[in-house]
Structure formats: structure tokens, C-alpha cells
C-alpha positions as CSV (number, residue, x, y, z in Angstrom):
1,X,-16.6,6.7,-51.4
2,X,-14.7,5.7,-48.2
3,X,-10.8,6.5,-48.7
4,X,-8.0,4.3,-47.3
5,X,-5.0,6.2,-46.6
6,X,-3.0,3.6,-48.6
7,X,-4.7,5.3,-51.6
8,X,-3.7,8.8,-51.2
9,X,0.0,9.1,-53.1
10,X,2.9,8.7,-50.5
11,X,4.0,12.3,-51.0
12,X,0.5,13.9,-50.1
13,X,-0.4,11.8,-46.7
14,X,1.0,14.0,-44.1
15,X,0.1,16.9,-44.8
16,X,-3.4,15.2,-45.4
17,X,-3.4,14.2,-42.2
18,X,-3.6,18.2,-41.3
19,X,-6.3,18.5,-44.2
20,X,-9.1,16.7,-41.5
21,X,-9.2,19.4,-39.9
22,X,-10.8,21.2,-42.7
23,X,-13.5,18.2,-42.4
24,X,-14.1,19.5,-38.4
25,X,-16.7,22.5,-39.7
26,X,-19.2,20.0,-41.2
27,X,-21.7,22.0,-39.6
28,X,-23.6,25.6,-41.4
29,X,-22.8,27.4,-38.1
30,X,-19.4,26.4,-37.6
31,X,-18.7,27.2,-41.9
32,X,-20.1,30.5,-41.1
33,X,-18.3,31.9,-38.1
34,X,-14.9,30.7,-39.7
35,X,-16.1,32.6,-42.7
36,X,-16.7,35.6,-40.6
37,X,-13.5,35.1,-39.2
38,X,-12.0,34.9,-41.9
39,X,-13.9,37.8,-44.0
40,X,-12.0,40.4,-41.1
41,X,-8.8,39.4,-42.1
42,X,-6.8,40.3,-44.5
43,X,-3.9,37.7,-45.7
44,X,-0.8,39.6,-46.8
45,X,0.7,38.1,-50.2
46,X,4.3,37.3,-51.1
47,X,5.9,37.0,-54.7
48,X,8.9,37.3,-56.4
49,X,6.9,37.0,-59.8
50,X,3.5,38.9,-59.7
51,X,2.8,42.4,-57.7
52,X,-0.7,43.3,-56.5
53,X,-3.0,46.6,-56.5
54,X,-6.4,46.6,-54.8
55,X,-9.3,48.6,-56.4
56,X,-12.8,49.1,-55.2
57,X,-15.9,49.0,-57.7
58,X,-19.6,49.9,-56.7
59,X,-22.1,47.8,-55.9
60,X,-26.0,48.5,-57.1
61,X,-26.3,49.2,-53.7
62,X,-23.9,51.7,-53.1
63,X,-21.4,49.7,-51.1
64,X,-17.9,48.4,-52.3
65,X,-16.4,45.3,-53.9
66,X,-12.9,44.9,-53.7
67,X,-10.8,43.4,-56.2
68,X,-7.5,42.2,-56.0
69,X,-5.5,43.0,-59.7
70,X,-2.2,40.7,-60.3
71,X,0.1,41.3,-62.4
72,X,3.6,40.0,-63.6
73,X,6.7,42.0,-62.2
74,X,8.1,41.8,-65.7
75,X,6.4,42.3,-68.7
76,X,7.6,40.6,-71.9
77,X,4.6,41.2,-74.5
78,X,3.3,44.2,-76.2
79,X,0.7,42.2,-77.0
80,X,-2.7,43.2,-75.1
81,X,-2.8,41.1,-72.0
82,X,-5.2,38.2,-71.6
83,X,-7.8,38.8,-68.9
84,X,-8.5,36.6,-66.1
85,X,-11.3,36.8,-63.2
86,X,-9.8,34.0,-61.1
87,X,-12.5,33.3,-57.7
88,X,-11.1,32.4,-54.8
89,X,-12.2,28.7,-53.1
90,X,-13.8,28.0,-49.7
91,X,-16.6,26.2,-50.2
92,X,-18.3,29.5,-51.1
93,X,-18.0,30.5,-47.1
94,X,-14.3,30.5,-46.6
95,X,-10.8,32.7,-47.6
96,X,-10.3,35.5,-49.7
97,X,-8.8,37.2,-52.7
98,X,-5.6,36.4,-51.4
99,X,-5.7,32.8,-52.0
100,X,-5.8,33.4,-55.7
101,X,-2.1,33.9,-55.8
102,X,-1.4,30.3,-56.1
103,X,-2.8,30.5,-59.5
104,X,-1.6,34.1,-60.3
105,X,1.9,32.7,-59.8
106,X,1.1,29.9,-62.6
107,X,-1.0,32.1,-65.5
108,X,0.4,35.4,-65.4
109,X,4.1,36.1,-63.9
110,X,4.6,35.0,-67.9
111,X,3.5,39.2,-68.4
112,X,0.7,37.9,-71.1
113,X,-2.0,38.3,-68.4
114,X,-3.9,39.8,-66.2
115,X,-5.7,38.4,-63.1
116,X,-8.8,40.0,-61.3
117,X,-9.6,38.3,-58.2
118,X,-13.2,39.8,-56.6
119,X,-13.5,39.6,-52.6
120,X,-16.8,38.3,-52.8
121,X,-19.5,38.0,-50.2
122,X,-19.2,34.7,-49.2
123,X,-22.3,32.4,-47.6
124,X,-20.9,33.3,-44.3
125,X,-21.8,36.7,-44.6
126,X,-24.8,36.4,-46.9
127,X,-26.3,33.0,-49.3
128,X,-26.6,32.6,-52.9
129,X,-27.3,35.3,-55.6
130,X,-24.4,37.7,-53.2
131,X,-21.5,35.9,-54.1
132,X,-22.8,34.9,-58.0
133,X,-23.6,38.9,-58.5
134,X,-20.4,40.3,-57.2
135,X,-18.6,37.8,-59.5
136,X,-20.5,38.9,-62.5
137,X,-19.9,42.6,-61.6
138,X,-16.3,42.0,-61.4
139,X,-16.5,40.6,-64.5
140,X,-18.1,43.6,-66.2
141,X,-16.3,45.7,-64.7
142,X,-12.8,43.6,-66.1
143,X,-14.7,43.9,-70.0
144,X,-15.4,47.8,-69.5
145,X,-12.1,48.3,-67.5
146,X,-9.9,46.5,-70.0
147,X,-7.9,49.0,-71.5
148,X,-7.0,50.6,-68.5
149,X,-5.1,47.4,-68.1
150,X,-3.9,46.9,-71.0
151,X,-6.1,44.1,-71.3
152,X,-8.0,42.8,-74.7
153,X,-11.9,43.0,-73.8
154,X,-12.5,40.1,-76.4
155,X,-10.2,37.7,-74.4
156,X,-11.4,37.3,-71.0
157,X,-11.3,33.7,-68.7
158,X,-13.3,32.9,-66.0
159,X,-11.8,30.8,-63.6
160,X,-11.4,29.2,-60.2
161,X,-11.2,26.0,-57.5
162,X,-13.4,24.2,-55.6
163,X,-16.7,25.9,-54.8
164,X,-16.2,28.4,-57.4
165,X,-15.3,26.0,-59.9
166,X,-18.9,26.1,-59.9
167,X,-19.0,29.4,-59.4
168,X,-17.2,30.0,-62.6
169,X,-19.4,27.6,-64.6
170,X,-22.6,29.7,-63.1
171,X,-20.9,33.4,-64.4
172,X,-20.3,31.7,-67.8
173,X,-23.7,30.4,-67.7
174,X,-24.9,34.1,-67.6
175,X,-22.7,35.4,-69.2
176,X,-22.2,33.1,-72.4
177,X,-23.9,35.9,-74.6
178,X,-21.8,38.1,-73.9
179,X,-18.7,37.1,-76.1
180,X,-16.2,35.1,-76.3
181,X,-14.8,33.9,-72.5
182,X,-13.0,31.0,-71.8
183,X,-13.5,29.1,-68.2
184,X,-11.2,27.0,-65.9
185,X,-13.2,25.2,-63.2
186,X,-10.6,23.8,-61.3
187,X,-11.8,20.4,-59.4
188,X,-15.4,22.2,-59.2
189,X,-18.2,22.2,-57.1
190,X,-21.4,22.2,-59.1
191,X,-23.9,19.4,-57.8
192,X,-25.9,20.3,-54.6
193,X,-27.9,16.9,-55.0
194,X,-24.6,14.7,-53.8
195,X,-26.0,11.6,-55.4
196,X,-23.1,10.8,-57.6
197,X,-20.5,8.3,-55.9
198,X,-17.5,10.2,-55.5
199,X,-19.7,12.8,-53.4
200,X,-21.3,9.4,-51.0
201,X,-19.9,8.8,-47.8
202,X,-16.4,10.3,-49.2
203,X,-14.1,10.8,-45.8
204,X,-11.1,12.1,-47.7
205,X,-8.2,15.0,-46.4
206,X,-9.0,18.4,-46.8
207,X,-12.9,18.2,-48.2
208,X,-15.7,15.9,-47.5
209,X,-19.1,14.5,-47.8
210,X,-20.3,16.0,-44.3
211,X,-18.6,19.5,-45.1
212,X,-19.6,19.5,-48.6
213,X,-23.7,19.4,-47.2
214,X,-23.0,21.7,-45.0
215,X,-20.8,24.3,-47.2
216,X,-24.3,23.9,-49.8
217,X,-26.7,24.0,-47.3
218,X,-25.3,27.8,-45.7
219,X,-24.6,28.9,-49.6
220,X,-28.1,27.9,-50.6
221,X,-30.1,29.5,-47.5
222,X,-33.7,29.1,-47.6
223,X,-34.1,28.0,-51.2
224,X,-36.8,25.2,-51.6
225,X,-35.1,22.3,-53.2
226,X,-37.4,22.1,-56.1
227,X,-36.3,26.1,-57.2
228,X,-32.7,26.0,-57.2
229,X,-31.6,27.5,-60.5
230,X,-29.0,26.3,-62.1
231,X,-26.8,29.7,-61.6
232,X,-27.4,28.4,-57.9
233,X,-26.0,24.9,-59.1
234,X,-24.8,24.6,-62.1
235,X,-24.9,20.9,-61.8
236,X,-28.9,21.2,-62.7
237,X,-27.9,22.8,-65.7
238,X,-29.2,20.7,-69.1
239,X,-28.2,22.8,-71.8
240,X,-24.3,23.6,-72.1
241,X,-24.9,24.7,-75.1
242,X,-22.8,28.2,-76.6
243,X,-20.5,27.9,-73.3
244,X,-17.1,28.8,-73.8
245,X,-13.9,26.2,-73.6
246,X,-12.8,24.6,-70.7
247,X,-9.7,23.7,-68.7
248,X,-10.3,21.3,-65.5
249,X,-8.5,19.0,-63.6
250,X,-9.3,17.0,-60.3
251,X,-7.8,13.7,-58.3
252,X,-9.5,11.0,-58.2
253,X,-9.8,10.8,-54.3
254,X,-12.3,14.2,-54.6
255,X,-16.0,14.5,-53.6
256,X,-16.0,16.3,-56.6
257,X,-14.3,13.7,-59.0
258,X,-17.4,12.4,-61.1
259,X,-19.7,15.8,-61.5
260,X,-16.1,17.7,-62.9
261,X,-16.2,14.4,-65.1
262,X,-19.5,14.5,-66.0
263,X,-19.3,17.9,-66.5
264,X,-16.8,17.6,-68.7
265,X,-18.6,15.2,-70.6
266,X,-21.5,17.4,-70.8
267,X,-19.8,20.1,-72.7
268,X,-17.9,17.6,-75.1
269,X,-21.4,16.5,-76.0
270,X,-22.4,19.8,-76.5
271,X,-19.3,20.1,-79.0
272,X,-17.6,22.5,-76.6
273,X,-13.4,21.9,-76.6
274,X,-12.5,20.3,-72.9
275,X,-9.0,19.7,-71.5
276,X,-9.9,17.4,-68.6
277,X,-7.2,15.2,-66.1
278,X,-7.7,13.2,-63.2
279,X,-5.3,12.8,-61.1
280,X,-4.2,9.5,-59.3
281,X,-4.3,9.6,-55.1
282,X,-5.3,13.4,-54.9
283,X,-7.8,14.4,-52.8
284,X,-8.8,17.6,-53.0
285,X,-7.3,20.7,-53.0
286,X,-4.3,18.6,-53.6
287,X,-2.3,21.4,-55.5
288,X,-3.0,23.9,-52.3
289,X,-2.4,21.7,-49.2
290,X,0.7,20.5,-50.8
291,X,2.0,23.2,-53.3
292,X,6.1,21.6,-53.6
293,X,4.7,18.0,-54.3
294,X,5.5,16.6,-57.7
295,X,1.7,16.1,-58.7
296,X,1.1,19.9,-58.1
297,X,3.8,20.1,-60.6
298,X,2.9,18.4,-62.9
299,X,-0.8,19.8,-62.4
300,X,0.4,23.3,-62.6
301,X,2.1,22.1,-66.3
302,X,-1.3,20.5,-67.3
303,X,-3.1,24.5,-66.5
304,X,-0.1,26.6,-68.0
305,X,0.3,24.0,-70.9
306,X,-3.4,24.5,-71.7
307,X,-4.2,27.8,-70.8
308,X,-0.7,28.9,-73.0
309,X,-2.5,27.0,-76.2
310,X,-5.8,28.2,-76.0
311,X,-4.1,31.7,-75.5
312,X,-1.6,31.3,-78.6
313,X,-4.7,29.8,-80.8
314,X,-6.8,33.1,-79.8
315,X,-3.9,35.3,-80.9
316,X,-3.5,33.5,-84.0
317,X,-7.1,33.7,-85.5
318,X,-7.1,37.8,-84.4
């Protein structure tokens, strides 16, 4: 999908103009020595609204997983909190923990949640299952931690952007015996075969086609095409059935526009409650790059709105 700048909404082209750059590390090698960059440092946060405590959980191996816990400043609920592993984006090679705060600000300076945020091992540093099992460990470890948090066990929501809006679809995958969990793929990345038109030839701000193969080919490794589980790529998965609700959004202008729509078309099929919007002129990572514009705004509403309803309807039937 070629993109003329005439169809990117006036408020988003400049600093789409900057999101190119992004586009520069369409290479494996390049992705993974700005992830390695990137996994040394550490990105200080800033709120008014939400505070942050890092803990440290063991890996089967013996090593460490951090995990970044947000919180609201104020809390205004006796309630016990909703729990939320939020993944951070990066096309499963890039950022860190840190870059969760966007969307900590947005679902839980309200005090009615709590957000868990994993510092995976990205591609960069190793390929798929590293990442997939240190998300499913955090998210154990959030069920069988809950109370410590205050958090209710039997309300947890798996959610992310970008890469690990797939991500979060492959941990509900595994985990959808498990209970109930709720998931928020945010504009995700699920299809490593690229054959559906928004993912062609797209040459869009921020993410593209030639990044996109490259950010799958370094998370995938040496996996032979014909064995890529769907936990791998959830976009090979058939059977949605007994996953848990779902929140998405995506613009239009995205790589990732028609598998999050087919996606979400999967799981009505499958009788499974979606809140699903496109947005108009967004490219991806539209909300990030651009975090003051008035379709962030109004994106942000469409995640709080939704997330508040499924939250209230959860409280009212327990």
C-alpha cells in the first residue's frame, strides 16, 4: 500500500516526517544492534499521575526478569484493583518497560488498576519463544502475586502495541485455560506471511513493509517457514475459540491495518465480544509519535471508554 503524504491527517505529517527514520533499520542487523542499544539503557519515567516500583522475578534458568509495576498516585477504590500486564512495542527487538507509561497514564492513574509491564528479552538479544515465555511468566507471576497488590486474580488484561499486540494475542492463546483474561492488542502485529494489502509495499511514517520483514525475520530466527506455531504468529492461528474479549484500535495508513481487522473479525466469528476502530490518516504508532494530537485523544477515549465498561460489567456480575 504506497502512502501519499496528502493522506496522512494534517496534524500528524511532521512529526511523521521524523517517523522515517524508524523505517532506516529495515535490515535484522541494524534492528538488533539498536535493540542492544537500547536493552543497556534504562529510560527514566515522568508522571504526575502514576508512580513506579521495579521488582525482579526468577527465570527457570535462574536469571532475572524485571518488571516494571505502575500504579496511580491516588487511589480512589476499595475495590480490588484490576490487573494489567501491558508489553511494551518495538517490533519485538526495540524499547523497554518504560514505554508502557503512555498507556499506564490512560488505564490506571483512575486508582482501579494495576499495570505490570515485563522487560522482556527482546529478538535483539535472543528470537522467539524468549520474549513469549518471559511474558507468560510475568503473567503468572501477576495471578499468584495478586494480592500482594491488591489486585483481583480473576480479573487480569493482557495488553500491548505493535509487535506485542501480537504478543498479547500469543499469551492469551496459551493462556486462555487459564481463566478469565481480557486482551488489548493495540494496532497488532500478528501475520509473518505479509500477504494481506495493507502489509504490501506500505512506505508509511514510523513503520513499514521493509522494517516489518526484517523486525519478523530477527524475531523468528532459524524457524523453517512451514513450523512456525501460531504462539510464534498468531496470525496462523484458526481456532479463536474460548479467547477472552478484546479492545483494538489501528489507522488506516498501518501495515498492520487489515490482519488487526481480520483479526477482529476472527474472534466476532468465534462469538468473542470485540471493540474494534480504525482510524482515518494514522499511520502507525500514531498515538506515540504524536501523543498531544486530537486523534490520540480521541483514541485514548475509545481505550479508557472501553476498558472502563468491560471493567464496570466484570464488577457487576461478581
Amino acid at each position: 500500500m504506497q502512502i501519499d503524504p496528502e493522506m496522512i491527517r494534517p496534524e500528524l505529517r511532521r512529526i511523521g516526517k521524523v517517523g522515517y527514520a524508524v523505517n532506516l533499520l529495515a535490515s535484522p542487523v541494524r534492528l538488533q544492534r539498536m535493540g542492544r542499544m537500547m536493552a543497556k539503557a534504562k529510560m527514566p519515567i515522568h508522571s504526575r499521575r502514576v508512580i513506579k516500583q521495579d521488582v525482579w522475578i526468577e527465570r527457570p534458568d535462574h536469571s532475572k526478569l524485571r518488571l516494571a509495576i505502575f500504579w496511580a498516585k491516588q487511589v480512589v477504590t476499595k475495590r480490588p484493583a484490576t490487573g494489567i500486564l501491558w508489553l511494551h512495542g518495538g517490533g519485538y527487538a526495540l524499547e523497554s518497560a518504560e514505554n508502557t507509561l503512555v498507556y499506564a497514564e490512560q488505564l490506571v492513574a483512575d486508582g482501579r488498576s494495576v499495570m505490570v509491564a515485563p522487560d522482556y528479552t527482546t529478538s535483539a538479544l535472543a528470537p522467539y519463544p524468549a520474549a513469549l515465555d518471559d511474558c507468560y511468566l510475568a503473567l503468572t507471576w501477576l495471578r499468584d502475586s495478586a494480592t500482594r497488590f491488591g489486585v483481583n486474580p480473576n480479573q487480569l488484561v493482557v495488553g500491548g502495541d505493535s509487535a506485542v499486540g501480537g504478543l498479547t494475542v500469543a499469551v492469551c492463546l496459551r493462556a486462555r485455560d487459564q481463566g478469565d483474561v481480557w486482551q488489548i492488542p493495540i494496532y497488532p502485529m500478528l501475520d509473518d506471511r505479509l500477504v494481506l494489502a495493507s502489509a504490501k509495499k506500505n512506505d508509511a511514517p514510523v513503520w513499514n513493509s521493509r522494517v516489518n520483514q526484517a523486525a519478523w525475520d530477527l524475531y523468528l530466527g532459524d524457524l523453517p517457514l512451514d513450523k512456525i506455531p501460531i504462539y510464534a504468529a498468531p496470525g496462523r492461528a484458526t481456532n479463536l475459540a474460548g479467547l477472552p474479549p478484546a479492545i483494538t484500535y489501528v489507522g488506516d495508513l498501518d501495515p498492520f491495518l487489515d490482519e488487526t481487522c481480520l483479526y477482529a473479525k476472527h474472534l466476532e466469528r468465534a462469538g468473542i465480544p470485540v471493540a474494534c476502530k480504525v482510524f482515518d490518516g494514522c499511520y502507525h504508532g500514531f498515538d506515540q509519535v504524536a501523543p498531544h494530537a486530537d486523534v490520540t485523544k480521541v483514541a485514548h477515549d475509545f481505550l479508557r471508554t472501553e476498558f472502563f465498561k468491560a471493567q464496570a460489567k466484570y464488577w457487576a456480575a461478581n
